[in-house]
C-alpha positions as CSV (number, residue, x, y, z in Angstrom):
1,X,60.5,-3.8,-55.9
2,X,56.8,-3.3,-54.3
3,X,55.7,-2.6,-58.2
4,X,57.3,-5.9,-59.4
5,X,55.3,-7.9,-56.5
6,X,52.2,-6.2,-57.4
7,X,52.5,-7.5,-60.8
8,X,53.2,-10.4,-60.2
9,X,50.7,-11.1,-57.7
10,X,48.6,-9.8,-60.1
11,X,49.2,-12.1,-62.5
12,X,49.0,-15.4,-60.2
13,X,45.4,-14.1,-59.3
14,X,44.1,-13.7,-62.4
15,X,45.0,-17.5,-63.4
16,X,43.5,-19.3,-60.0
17,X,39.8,-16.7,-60.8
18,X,38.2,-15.3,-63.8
19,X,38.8,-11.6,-63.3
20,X,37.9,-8.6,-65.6
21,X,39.8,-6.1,-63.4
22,X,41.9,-5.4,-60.6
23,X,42.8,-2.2,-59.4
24,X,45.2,-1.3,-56.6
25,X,46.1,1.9,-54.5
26,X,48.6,1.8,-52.3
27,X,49.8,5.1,-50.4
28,X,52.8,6.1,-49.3
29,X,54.5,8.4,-47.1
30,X,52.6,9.7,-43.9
31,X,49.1,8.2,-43.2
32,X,47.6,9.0,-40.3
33,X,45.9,6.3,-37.6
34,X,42.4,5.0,-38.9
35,X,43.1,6.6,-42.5
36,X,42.8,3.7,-45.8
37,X,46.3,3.1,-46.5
38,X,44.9,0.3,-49.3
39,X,42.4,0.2,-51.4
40,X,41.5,-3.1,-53.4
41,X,38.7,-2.9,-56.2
42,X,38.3,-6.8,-58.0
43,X,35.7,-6.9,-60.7
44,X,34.8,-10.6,-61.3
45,X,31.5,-12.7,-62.8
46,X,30.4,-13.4,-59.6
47,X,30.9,-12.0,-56.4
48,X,32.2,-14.8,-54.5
49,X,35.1,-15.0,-56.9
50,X,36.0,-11.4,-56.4
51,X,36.0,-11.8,-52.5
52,X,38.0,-14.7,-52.6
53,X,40.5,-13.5,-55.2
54,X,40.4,-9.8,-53.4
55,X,41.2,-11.7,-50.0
56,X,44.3,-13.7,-51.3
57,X,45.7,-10.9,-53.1
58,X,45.9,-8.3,-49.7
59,X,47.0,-12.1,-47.7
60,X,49.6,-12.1,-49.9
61,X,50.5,-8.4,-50.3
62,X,51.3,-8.6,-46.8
63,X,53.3,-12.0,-46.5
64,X,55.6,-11.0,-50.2
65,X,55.6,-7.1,-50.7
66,X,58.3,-5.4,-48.9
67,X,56.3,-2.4,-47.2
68,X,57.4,-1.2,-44.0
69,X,55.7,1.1,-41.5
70,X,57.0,3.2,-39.3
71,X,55.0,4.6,-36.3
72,X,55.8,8.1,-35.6
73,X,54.4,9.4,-31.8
């Protein structure tokens, strides 16, 4: 289901900016406090366009993509 999303939020951002290339990572399982659990890499024209498009896509990733966390003590 999180794949799906992905795509198509994907696909929404590369109609609203001219992007040459998204590239998502996403881990799973344990990640330990302070450690990247995403990483985000938008190659656009111009670098205002890949900060805007790079900060709607993680906005959205985290109001459509079901991903839970748990915190373990």
């Amino acid at each position: 289901m999180a794949g799906h999303q992905f795509t198509l939020l994907s696909d929404a951002m590369e109609k609203r900016w001219p992007i040459d290339s998204v590239r998502l990572v996403h881990r799973i399982g344990v990640v330990q406090v302070n450690e990247p659990s995403l990483w985000v890499e938008v190659v656009a024209p111009h670098r205002g366009e890949a900060f805007a498009a790079c900060q709607w896509l993680i906005d959205e990733l985290k109001r459509v993509v079901p991903i839970w966390k748990k915190p373990f003590a």
